[in-house]
C-alpha positions in Angstrom: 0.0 0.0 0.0 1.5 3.1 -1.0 1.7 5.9 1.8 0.5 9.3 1.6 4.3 10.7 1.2 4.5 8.7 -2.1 1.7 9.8 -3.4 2.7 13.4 -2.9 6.2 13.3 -4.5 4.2 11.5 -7.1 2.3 14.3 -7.8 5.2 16.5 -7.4 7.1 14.8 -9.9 4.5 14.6 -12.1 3.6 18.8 -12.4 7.8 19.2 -12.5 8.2 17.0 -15.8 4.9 19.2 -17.6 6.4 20.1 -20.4 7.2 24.3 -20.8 4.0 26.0 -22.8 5.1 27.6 -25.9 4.7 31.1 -26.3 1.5 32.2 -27.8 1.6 34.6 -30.6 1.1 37.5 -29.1 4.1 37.2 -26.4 6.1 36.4 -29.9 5.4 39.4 -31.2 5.5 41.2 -28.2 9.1 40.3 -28.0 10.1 40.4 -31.2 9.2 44.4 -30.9 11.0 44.5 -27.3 14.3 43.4 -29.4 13.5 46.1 -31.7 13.3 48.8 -29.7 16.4 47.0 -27.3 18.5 47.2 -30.8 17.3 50.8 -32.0 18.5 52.2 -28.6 21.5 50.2 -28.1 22.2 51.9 -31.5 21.0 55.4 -30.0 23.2 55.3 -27.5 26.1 54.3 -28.9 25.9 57.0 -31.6 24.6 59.9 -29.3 25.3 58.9 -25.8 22.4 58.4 -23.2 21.9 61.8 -22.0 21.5 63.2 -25.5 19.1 60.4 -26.5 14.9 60.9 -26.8 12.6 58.5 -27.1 11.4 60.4 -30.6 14.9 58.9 -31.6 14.6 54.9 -30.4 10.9 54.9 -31.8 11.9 56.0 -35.2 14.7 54.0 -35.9 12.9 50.7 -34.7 10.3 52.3 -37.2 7.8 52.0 -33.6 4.9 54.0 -32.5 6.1 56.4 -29.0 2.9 54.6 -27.2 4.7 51.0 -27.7 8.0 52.3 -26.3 5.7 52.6 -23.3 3.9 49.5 -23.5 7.7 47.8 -22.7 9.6 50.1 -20.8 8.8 53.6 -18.6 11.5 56.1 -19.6 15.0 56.0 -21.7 16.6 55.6 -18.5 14.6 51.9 -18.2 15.3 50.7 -21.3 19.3 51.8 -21.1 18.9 49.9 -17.4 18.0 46.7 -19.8 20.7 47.1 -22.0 23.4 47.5 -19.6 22.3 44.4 -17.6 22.6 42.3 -21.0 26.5 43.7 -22.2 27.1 43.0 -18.5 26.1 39.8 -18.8 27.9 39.3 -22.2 31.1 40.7 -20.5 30.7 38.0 -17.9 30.1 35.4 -20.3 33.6 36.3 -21.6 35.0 36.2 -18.9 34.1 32.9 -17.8 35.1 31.9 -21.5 38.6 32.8 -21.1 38.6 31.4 -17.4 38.3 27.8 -18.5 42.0 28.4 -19.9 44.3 26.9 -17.7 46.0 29.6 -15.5 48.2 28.6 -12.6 49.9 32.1 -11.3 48.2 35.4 -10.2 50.0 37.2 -13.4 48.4 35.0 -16.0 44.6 35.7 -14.5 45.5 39.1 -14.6 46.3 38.9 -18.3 43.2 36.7 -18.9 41.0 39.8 -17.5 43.1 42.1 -19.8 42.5 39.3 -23.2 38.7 38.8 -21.8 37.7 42.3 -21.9 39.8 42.8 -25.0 37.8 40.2 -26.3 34.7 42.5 -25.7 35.5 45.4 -26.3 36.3 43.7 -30.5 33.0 42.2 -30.3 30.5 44.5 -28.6 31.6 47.9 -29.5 28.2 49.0 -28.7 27.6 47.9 -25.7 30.8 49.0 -24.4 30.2 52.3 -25.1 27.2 51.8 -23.2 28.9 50.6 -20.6 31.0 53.4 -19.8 28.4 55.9 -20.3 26.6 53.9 -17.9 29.3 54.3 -15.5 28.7 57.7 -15.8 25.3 57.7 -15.4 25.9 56.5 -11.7 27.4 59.7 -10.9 25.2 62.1 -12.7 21.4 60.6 -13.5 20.3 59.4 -9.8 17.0 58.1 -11.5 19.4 55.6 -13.1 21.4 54.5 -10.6 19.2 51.5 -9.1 18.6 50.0 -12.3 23.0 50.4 -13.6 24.3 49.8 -10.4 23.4 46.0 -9.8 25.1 45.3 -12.7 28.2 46.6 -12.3 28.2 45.2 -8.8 28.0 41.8 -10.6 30.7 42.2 -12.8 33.1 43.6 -10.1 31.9 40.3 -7.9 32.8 37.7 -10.7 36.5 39.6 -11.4 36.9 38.9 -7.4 35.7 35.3 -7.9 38.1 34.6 -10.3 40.8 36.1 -8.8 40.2 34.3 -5.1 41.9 31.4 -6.0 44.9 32.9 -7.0 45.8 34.7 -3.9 46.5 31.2 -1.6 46.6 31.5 2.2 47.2 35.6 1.6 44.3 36.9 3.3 42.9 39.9 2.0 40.4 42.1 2.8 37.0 42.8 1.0 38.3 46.2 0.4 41.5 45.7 -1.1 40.0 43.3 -3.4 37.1 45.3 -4.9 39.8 47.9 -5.5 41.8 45.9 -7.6 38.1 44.8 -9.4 37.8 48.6 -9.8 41.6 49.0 -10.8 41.2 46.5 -13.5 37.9 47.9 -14.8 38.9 51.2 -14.8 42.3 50.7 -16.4 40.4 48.5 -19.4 37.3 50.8 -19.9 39.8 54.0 -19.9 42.5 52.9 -22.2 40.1 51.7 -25.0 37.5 54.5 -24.4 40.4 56.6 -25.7 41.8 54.4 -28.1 38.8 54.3 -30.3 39.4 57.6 -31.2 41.3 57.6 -34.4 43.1 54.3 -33.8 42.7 51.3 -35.7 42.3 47.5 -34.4 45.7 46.8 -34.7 47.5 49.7 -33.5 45.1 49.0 -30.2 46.2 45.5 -29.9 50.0 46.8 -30.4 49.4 50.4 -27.8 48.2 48.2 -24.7 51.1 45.6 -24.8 53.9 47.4 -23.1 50.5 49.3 -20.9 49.2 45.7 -20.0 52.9 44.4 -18.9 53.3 46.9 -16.4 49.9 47.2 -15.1 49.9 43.1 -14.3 53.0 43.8 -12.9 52.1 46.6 -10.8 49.0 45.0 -9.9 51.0 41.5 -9.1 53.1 43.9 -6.4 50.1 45.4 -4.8 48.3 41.8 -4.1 51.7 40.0 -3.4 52.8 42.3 -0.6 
């Protein structure tokens, strides 16, 4: 005779295997135009900047009515919140990339932070424009902040994850280690901010060697001491 627990995980089992509803046609198209829009701003912003951005601008190059910008998101500042969640996620998802590379010293994770966001900044130019500007944003929209501040909280986290293993029975605190998060971030986000003006691919690649060496090595010195 089966007991009354059975039954239950039986019934539990059974609603967990249910397989996933599709999407009807109306949440497709609802998010087919949500990508639209997503894309037409990205776009925006990359080419004007957030702050200099208007909705007029997002609607018009998704080739969208204003009144469906505000059937998906509330203000510009809601939809850029969006978009920077997703490049952070794509900068992430390069860094984890890169991480399955075997690294055995604290010098050659630091380099494989440099290569990762390298790798980003060559693939997403968009978003990581956006992601600087974002950075700004903290400072000077306040209406932005809770929305672009998670994210960058992440990010920071998973450079400290990463970088854990490397510093053995050294004990360090919180502090010191979102520092060199920040130090690493900064140093990436400024050097090819810049270098985008008026310098080609290769002449990046070639500027940020002899930059890079002494930055892992400084940065080797600060943890190691």
């Amino acid at each position: 005779m089966e007991s009354t627990g059975q039954k239950r995980i039986e019934r539990i089992d059974t609603s967990v295997n249910k397989p996933a509803i599709p999407p009807s046609r109306t949440e497709k198209r609802a998010a087919k135009t949500r990508k639209k829009l997503l894309t037409a701003a990205l776009e925006i912003f990359s080419e004007c900047g957030v702050d200099a951005a208007a909705i007029d601008m997002i609607t018009e190059r998704a080739d969208l009515g204003k009144g469906t910008f505000y059937r998906h998101f509330t203000d510009k500042y809601d939809i850029a919140g969006v978009l920077v969640e997703q490049a952070i996620d794509h900068l992430i998802e390069t860094l984890r990339e890169s991480d399955r590379q075997p690294t055995t010293t604290l010098q050659e994770v630091l380099e494989h932070f440099l290569n990762a966001h390298y790798a980003f900044f060559r693939n997403h130019q968009d978003e990581f424009i956006l992601l600087f500007q974002g950075r700004l944003l903290l400072k000077l929209e306040r209406q932005a902040t809770d929305r672009i501040e998670a994210p960058f909280s992440r990010y920071l986290e998973e450079i400290e994850r990463q970088l854990m293993p490397f510093l053995g029975e050294k004990k360090l605190d919180w502090v010191r280690i979102r520092r060199l998060a920040c130090a690493v971030a900064g140093f990436v986000f400024g050097f090819f901010s810049f270098a985008m003006i008026g310098m080609e691919p290769q002449d990046i690649a070639d500027s940020i060697k002899p930059l890079r060496q002494s930055f892992v090595k400084s940065l080797t010195m600060f943890l190691t001491q």
